[in-house]
N, C-alpha and C positions, 0 to 999 in steps of 0.2 A: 687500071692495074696491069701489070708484068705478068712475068712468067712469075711462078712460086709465091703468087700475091704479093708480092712488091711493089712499091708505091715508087713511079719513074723519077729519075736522077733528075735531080734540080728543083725537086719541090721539099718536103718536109721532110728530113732521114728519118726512116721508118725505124721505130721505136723497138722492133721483134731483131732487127740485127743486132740487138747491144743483147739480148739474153741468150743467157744458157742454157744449153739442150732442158736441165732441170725443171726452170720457171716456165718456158716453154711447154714442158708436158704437162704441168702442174697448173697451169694458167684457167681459171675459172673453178677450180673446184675445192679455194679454201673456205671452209666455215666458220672459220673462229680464230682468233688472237686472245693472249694474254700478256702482259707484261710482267716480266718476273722480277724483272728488275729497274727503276731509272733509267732509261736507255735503252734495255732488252725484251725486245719483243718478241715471239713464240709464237707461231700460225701453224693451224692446223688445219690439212685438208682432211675431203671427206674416207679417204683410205685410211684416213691415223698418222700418216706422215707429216711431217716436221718442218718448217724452215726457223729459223733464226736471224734475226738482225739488231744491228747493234748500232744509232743512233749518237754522232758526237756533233760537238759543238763546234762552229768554224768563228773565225775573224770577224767584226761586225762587218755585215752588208756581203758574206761570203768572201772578198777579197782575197783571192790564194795566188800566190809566188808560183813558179814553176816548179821549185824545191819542195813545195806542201804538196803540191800535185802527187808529185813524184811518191811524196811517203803516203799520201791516200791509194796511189796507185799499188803500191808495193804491198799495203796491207790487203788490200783485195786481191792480189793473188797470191797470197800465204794462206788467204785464213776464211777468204769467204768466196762469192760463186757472183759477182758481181756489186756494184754500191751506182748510187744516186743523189740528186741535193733535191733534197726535202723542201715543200713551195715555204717555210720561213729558214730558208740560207744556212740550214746544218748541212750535212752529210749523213745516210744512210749506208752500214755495208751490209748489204745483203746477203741471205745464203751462208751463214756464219759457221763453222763445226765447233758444236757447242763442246767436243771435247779440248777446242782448242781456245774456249773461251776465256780462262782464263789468264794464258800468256798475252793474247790477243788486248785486253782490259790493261797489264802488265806494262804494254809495249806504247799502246794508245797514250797511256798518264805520261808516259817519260818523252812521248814527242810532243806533248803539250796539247793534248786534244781531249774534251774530258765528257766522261758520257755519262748519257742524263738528257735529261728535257721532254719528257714524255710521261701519262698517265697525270697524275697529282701532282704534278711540279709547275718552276718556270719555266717553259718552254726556249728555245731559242730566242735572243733578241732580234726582232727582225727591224733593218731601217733601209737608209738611202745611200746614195752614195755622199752627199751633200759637196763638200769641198774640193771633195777629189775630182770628180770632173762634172760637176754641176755652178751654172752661176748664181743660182737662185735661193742659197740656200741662206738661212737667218741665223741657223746656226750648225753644228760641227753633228750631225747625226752619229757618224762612227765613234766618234770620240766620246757620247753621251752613252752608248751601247758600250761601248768597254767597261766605263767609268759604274755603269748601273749595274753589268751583270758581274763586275769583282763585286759590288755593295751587296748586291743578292744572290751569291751565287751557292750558297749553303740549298739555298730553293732549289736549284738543277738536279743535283743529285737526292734529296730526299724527299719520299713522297708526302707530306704534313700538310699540305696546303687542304679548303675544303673543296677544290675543283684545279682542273687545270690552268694554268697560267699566262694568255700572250699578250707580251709589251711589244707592239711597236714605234721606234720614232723616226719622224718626220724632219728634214732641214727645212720645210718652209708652209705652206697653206695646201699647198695642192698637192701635200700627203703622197707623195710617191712610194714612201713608205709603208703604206698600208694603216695608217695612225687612227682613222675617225672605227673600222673593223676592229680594234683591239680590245682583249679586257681592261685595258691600261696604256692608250697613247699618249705619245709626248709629240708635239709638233710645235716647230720652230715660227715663229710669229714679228711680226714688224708692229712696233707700237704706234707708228707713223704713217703718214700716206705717203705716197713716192713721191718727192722731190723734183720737182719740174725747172729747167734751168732754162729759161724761154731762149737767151742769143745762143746756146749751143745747140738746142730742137732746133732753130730756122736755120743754124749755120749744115747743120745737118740733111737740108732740105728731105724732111719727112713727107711721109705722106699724111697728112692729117687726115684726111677722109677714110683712110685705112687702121686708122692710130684709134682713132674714135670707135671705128665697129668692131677692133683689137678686145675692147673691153668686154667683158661678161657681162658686168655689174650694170654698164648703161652709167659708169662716173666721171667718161672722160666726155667733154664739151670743147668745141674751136673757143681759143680769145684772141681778139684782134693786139696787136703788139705794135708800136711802132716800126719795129722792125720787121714786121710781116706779121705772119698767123703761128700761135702757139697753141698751146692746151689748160685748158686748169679740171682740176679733180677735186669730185666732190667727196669730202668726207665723209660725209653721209652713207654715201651709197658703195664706199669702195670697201672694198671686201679682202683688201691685200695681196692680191695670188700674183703680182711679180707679172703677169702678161705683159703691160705696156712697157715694163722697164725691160724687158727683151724684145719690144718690138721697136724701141728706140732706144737703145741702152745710150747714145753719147747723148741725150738730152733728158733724160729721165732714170734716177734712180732711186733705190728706197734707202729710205732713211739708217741712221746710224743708230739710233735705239730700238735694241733686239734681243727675244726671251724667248721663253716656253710658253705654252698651254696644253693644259694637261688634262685628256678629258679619263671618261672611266663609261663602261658597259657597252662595248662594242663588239659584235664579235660576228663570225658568218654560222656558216652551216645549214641546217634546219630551220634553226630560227634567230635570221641572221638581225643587228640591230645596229643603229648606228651610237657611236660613243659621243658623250654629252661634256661640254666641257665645263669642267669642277675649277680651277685653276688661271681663272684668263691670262697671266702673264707672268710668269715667274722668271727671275736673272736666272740665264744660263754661263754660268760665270766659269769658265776652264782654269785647275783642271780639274778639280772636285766634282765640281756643280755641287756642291753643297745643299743648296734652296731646293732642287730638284729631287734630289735621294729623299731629302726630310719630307718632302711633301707627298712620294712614293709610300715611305716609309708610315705614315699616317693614314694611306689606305688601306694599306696590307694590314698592317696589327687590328685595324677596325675587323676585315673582313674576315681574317686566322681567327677571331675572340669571337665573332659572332653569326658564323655563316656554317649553314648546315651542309653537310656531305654531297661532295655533288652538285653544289650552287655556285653558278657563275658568277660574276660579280655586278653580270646585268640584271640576273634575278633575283641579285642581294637586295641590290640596290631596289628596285620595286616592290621588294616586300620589309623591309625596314622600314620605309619610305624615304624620299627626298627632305624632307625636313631635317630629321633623326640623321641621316646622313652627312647634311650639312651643317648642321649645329656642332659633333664631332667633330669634323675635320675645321671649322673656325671662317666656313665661307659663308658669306653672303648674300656675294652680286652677283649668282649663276639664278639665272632663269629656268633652266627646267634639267629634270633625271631622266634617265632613261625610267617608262611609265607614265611620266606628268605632260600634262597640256603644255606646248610652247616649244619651244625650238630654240636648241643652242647649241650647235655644235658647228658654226663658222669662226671665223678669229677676226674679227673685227675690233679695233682698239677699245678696251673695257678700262675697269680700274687696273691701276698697277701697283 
């Protein structure tokens, strides 16, 4: 540490230079929040004083312009005492003057930024970047987060739900999104194994001994080739996650048939759980995705008709039970709930 307890230049920007004199004095001795509103949350320290912040919604996967910047920026010095991105990709403005809260609310709707997502709601959608600068993705993650949270977005702002709400989706298996932790992921999935095109692997001169222990799964194996040493993958054991198709993308890629899987009762916290997947493979068809909203929309109206105050959807789900659950929604071929013996929350080609 420095002089003034600063942490030396070149390691991690210390966190206490972004606050205000305010949060700074005030730092350790709040007791309590309330929400007063979708978005408006209310902290109290132990003096009886006050902060306010007021919680809106960003672009899927946070994505902001230098021009969004700028009106984020501007609203935090008009109306509050600093803001933050929230760890699922909203915005937080901190330090709000609640007598200026209402213009504040006024100003946010007409720049397109709409608040909510907090307490009994849908929370932010959180995903990936997928297209935008990722190779791996199966499908269009932003483009699914737009599409879902105009379908649900009556949930953002009011609080009706029987617990709070988070979706995240995935462009591919290895979830960068945060998908298998959610009450409701969506991850992008390959119905196929990767595609091996053996004269372009050896034109390639790969490393095959490298290629092979590339794999998690243990699915890639040498084949002898006429023309030198290739690979083959076992269906069996591959598990889709895209590693060897970046570890030799000119001779390996995945396949061209690609969907969703959609699991349900994930979440962290306390007591954190992994989400099970209900859905193995659903068309993610742009620019609706249609298949996807309906099948969304068949978990929600189960859980809104029958889930008690306060219940997540991973504690719905094991106290309805998996059967009762699944009979409802018209599935089948899913092996286990979050509660039940067995394991299903990888994406390995199922029914389609």
């Amino acid at each position: 540490m420095t002089e003034a307890g600063e942490l030396p230049a070149g390691i991690m920007p210390d966190f206490r230079r972004e606050l205000p004199p305010y949060l700074k004095e005030k730092a350790g001795s709040w007791v309590w929040h309330e929400e007063v509103g979708p978005g408006i949350i209310k902290h109290t320290a132990r003096d009886g004083s006050e902060l306010w912040s007021v919680r809106i919604l960003l672009p899927p996967n946070g994505l902001l312009a230098a021009a969004s910047l700028r009106k984020l920026a501007g609203f935090i010095k008009r109306y509050a005492l600093t803001g933050r991105r929230t760890f699922r990709q909203g915005f937080e403005l901190v330090g709000v003057d609640p007598s200026k809260l209402d213009i504040l609310l006024k100003e946010l709707a007409a720049a397109g930024f709409p608040v909510g997502g907090t307490g009994r709601t849908l929370h932010q959608i959180k995903c990936c970047t997928s297209f935008v600068h990722c190779q791996n993705a199966a499908v269009d993650a932003p483009s699914i987060a737009k599409v879902l949270g105009d379908y649900l977005y009556r949930y953002f702002t009011v609080s009706g739900l029987p617990a709070q709400l988070k979706v995240s989706i995935s462009g591919c298996p290895n979830s960068c999104g945060g998908s298998v932790e959610a009450d409701i992921g969506i991850v992008g999935v390959f119905a196929d194994v990767p595609e091996v095109n053996d004269r372009e692997l050896i034109a390639a001169n790969e490393d095959i001994g490298l290629l092979v222990s590339w794999c998690p799964a243990g699915a890639i194996r040498p084949k002898r080739t006429p023309e030198g040493t290739s690979v083959t993958i076992n269906k069996e054991r591959c598990v889709l996650c895209t590693s060897c198709a970046q570890a030799a993308p000119r001779g390996i890629k995945m396949g061209p048939n690609r969907g969703a899987a959609i699991l349900v009762g994930g979440r962290g916290g306390a007591r954190p759980s992994l989400g099970q997947v209900v859905f193995p493979f659903v068309p993610a068809k742009p620019v609706d995705y249609g298949e996807i909203c309906r099948r969304i929309r068949l978990i929600l109206d189960f859980w809104i008709r029958e889930g008690k105050p306060g219940e997540r959807l991973a504690t719905f789900v094991q106290r309805v039970g998996g059967d009762h659950f699944r009979n409802l929604l018209g599935v089948e071929e899913v092996s286990s709930l979050p509660g039940e013996k067995g394991r299903n929350h990888d994406f390995r080609p199922r029914h389609t």
